[in-house]
Structure formats: C-alpha cells, structure tokens
C-alpha positions as a printed NumPy array, in Angstrom:
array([[ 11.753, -16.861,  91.436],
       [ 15.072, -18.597,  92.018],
       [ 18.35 , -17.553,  90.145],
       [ 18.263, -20.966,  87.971],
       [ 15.058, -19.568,  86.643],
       [ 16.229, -16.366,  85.778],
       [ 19.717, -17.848,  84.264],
       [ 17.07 , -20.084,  82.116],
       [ 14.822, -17.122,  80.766],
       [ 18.351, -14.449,  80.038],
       [ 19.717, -17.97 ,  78.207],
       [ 16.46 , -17.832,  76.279],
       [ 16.293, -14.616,  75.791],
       [ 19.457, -14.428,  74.244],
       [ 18.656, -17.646,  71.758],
       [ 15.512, -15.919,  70.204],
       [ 17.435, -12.882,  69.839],
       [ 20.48 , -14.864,  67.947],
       [ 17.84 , -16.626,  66.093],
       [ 15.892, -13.239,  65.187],
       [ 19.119, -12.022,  63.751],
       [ 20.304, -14.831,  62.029],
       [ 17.182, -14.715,  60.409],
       [ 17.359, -10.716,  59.865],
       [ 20.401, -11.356,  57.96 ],
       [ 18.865, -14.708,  55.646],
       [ 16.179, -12.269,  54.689],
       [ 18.61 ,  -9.754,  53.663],
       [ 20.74 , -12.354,  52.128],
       [ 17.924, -13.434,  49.509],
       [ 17.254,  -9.881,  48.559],
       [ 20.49 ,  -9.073,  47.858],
       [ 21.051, -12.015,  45.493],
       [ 17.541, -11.751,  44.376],
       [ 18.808,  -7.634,  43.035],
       [ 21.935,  -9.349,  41.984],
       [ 20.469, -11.414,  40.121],
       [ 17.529,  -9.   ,  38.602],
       [ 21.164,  -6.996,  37.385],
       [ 22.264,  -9.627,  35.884],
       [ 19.235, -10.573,  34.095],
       [ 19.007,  -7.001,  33.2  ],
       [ 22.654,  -6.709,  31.987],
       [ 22.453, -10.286,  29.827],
       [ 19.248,  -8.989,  28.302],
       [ 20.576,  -5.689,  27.289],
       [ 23.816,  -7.2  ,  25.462],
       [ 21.667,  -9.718,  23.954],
       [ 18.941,  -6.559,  22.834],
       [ 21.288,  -5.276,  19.394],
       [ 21.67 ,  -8.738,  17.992],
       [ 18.001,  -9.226,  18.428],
       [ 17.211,  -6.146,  16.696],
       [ 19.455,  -6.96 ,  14.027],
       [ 18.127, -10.408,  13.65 ],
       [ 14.753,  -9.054,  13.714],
       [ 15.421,  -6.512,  10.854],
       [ 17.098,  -9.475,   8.61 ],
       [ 14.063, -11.554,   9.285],
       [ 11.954,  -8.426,   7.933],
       [ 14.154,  -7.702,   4.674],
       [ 14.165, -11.38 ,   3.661],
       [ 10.274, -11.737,   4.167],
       [ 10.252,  -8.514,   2.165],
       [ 12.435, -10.42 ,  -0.625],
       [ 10.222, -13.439,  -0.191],
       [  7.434, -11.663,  -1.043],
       [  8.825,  -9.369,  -4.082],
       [  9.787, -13.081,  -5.657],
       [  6.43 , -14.131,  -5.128],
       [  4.628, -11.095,  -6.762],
       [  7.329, -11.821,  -9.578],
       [  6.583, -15.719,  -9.737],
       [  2.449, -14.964,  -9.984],
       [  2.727, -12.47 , -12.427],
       [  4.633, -14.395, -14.71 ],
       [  2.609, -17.404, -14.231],
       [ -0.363, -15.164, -15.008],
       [  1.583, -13.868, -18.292],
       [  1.527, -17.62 , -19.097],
       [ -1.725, -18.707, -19.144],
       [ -3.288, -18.626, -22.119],
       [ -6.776, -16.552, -22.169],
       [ -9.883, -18.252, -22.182],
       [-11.783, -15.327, -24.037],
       [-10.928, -14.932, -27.89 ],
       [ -7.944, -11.851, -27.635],
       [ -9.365,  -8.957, -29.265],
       [ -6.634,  -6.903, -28.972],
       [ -2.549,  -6.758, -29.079],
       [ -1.753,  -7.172, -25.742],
       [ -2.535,  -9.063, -22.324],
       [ -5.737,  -8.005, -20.758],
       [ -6.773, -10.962, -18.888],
       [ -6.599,  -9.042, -15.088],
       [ -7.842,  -5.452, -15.671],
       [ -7.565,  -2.908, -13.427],
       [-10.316,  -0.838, -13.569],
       [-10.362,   3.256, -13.833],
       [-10.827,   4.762, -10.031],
       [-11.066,   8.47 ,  -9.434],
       [ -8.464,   9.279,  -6.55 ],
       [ -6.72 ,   6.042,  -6.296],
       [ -5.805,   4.555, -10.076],
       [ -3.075,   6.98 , -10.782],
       [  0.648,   5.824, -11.658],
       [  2.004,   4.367,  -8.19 ],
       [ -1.182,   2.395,  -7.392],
       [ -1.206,   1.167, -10.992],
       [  2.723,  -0.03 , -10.811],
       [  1.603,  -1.611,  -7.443],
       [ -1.181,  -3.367,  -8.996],
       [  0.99 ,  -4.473, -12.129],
       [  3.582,  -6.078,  -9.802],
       [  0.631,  -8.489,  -7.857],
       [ -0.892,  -9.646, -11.219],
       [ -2.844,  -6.789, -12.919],
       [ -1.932,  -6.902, -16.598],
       [ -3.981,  -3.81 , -18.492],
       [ -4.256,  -0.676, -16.359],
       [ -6.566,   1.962, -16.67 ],
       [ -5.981,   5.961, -15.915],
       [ -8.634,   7.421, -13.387],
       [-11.418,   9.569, -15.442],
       [ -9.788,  12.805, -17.086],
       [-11.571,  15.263, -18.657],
       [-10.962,  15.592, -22.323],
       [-11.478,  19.448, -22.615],
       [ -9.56 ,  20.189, -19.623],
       [ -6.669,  17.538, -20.847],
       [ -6.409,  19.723, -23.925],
       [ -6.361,  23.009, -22.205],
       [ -3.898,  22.288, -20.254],
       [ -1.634,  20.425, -23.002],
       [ -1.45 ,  23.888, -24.466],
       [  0.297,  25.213, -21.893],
       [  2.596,  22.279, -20.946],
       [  6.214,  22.742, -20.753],
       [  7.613,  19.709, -20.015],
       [  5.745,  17.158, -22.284],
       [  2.518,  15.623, -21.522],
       [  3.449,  12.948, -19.19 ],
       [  5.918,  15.026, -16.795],
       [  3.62 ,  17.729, -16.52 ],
       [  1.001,  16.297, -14.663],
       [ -1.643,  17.407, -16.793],
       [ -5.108,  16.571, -15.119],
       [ -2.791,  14.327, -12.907],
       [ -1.882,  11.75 , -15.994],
       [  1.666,  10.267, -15.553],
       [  3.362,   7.349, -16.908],
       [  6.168,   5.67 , -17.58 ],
       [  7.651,   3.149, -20.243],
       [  6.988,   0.29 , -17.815],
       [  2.833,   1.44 , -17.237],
       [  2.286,  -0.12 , -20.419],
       [ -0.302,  -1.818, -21.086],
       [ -2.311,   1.179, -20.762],
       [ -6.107,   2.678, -21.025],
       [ -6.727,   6.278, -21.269],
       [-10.008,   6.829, -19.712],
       [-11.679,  10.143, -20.844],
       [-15.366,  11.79 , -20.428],
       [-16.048,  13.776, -23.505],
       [-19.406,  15.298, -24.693],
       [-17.646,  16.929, -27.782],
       [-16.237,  14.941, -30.46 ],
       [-13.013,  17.539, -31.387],
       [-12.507,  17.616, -27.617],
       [-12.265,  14.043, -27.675],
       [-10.393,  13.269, -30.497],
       [ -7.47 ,  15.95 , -29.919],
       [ -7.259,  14.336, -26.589],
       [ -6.837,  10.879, -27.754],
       [ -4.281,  12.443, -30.36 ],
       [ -2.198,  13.453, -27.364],
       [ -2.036,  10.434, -25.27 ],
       [ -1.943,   8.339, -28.197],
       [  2.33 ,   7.697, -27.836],
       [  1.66 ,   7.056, -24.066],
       [ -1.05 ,   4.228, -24.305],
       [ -2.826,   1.223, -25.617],
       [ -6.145,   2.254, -26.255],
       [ -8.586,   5.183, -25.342],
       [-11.725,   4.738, -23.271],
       [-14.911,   6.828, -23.456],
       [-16.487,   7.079, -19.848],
       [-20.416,   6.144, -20.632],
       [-20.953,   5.075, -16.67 ],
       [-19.863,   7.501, -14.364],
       [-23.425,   8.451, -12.356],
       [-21.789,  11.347, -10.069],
       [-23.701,  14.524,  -9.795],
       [-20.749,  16.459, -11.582],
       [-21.133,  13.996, -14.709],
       [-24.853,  15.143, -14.544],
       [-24.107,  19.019, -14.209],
       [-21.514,  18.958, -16.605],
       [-23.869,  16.435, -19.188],
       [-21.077,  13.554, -19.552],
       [-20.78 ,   9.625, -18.139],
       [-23.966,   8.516, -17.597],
       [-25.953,  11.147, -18.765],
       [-25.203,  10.592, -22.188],
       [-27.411,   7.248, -22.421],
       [-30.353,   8.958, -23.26 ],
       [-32.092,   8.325, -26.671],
       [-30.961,  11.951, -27.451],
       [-27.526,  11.762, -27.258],
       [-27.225,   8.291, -29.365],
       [-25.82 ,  10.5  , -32.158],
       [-23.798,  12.576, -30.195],
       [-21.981,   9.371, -29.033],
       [-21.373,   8.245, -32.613],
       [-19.549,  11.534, -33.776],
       [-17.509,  11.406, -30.98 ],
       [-16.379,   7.703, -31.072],
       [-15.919,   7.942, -34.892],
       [-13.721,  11.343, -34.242],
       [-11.7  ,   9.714, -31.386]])
C-alpha cells in the first residue's frame, strides 16, 4: 500500500470522526432544547394552574346559583297553577311528599320543598311513645327531638303521620303537634313485621278492628 493510500484512508478517517461528532453534539443539542422546552411548558402551566382553579370554582358557584334560581322559578310556577282536583283543604297539596321511615325527616323535607314538593309529610311516629316522651321534654316539642320530629316555621305545609291503636294515645298526640302542623295522619298501611307485633298500620284492617278505628279517628 502506497503512502497516497494511506494519506486517503487517515483523511477519511478523520471526516467520519468530525462527522460522528458533529452529530454527537446535534443529538445533544435537541435534547437539551427538547428539556428546555418541557421546563418551560412546565413553568407556563404551573402559573397558569391558580387562575384555572379559580375560574373553575366561579364556574361551580354560578352553576350552583343557576340552579338555586331554577328550583325557585319551578316552585313558584308550581304555586301557580291552579289544581285540577276540587281543594279540599286550606292549603297547596298538589305535589305531596309522602311519609318515609329514615329519610322524610326535616332536611330531606326542606330539600324536597325547594324542587317543587308543596305538602310534606313527617316519617311514621308512634303516638304512645310521642306522648311519653313529651312528658319529659325540656325544650318544647319541636327542639327536643322527640321520636325525631323537628320543624320549623318554613316546614309548613305539614302532615303529622302517627300509628295509634288507642284512641287517648292518639288524640293527646295530635293535641301536641297540633301548633306545629296542617293536619294529622293515621298510618292504616304500614305492612312491617313491627306494625304486626305491635297490632298497628296494616293490621288494623281487619273486620275486628273497624270500631277501634272509629274511636280513634273521632278522638283525634
């Protein structure tokens, strides 16, 4: 091999080696302005993160406002139509919301009033128990929580649902609520094993109660 030909492969040599680094230090170029620019993406999106949160919680409250104007708006529109059924008694009873054990009590009635309900009822109470436990109220009968009965001025209109199987029970009970609601409600339905053991709801249907239910609707 002559010393042109080794002059030829050194000068090649040293081109692919220029060219290796040149492209070494490209490759290193792009990632460093590829983690520049992941910073600055990073950085941007983090001063941009509060005024998204804040913009997110406005957009929250005002749907929240949209929707308490809306519960307003249908509940006086309900107010305002006239009932098709002949009205029976003194007040609006045109969306009832009926007695549930567990789940009618004061806040689920108030929620029910504001999205169109307009007569309420109180879960099932026991009347003897509701009078037992009168007797040894101390702070009135709706802020003592007697067999869980609250209200308030704005509950109103308002059913006091009570199962009875003696008339005095029964009537003293209706004479205690009677300042606090709109009517009083015998329970004649419920079919629960306690209504059977303790001979009320339901179980009072039979052709041998039929007087029993009399005395204590006419004492109520």
């Amino acid at each position: 091999m002559g010393a042109d030909e080794l002059m030829d492969i050194a000068n090649n040599d040293e081109d692919t080696s220029s060219s290796t680094k040149k492209s070494s230090n490209k490759s290193k170029k792009k990632k460093k302005d590829k983690s520049s620019k992941k910073k600055d993406k990073k950085r941007k999106h983090d001063e941009k993160s509060p005024k998204k949160s804040k913009k997110k919680k406005r957009k929250l409250l005002d749907q929240d406002k949209t929707q308490d104007v809306a519960a307003e708006d249908n509940q006086q529109q309900l107010l305002a139509v006239a009932p098709t059924t002949k009205q029976h008694f003194p007040f609006e009873y045109q969306h009832i919301l009926a007695p549930m054990v567990g789940a009618s009590e004061l806040a689920f009635r108030l929620l029910c009033r504001k999205y169109g309900a307009t007569l309420s009822y109180t879960p099932m109470m026991s009347a003897s128990e509701f009078v037992q436990e009168a007797a040894t109220a101390k702070q009135g009968i709706t802020n003592s929580n007697i067999c869980e009965f609250q209200t308030i001025p704005q509950d109103r209109p308002l059913v006091c649902h009570f199962s009875a199987n003696e008339p005095q029970d029964f009537a003293r009970a209706a004479a205690l609520v009677e300042p606090y609601c709109d009517a009083i409600d015998l329970n004649l339905g419920c079919p629960q094993r306690t209504a059977y053991l303790g001979h009320f709801g339901s179980y009072l249907l039979g052709k041998e109660d039929r007087q029993l239910i009399v005395d204590i609707i006419r004492a109520g």
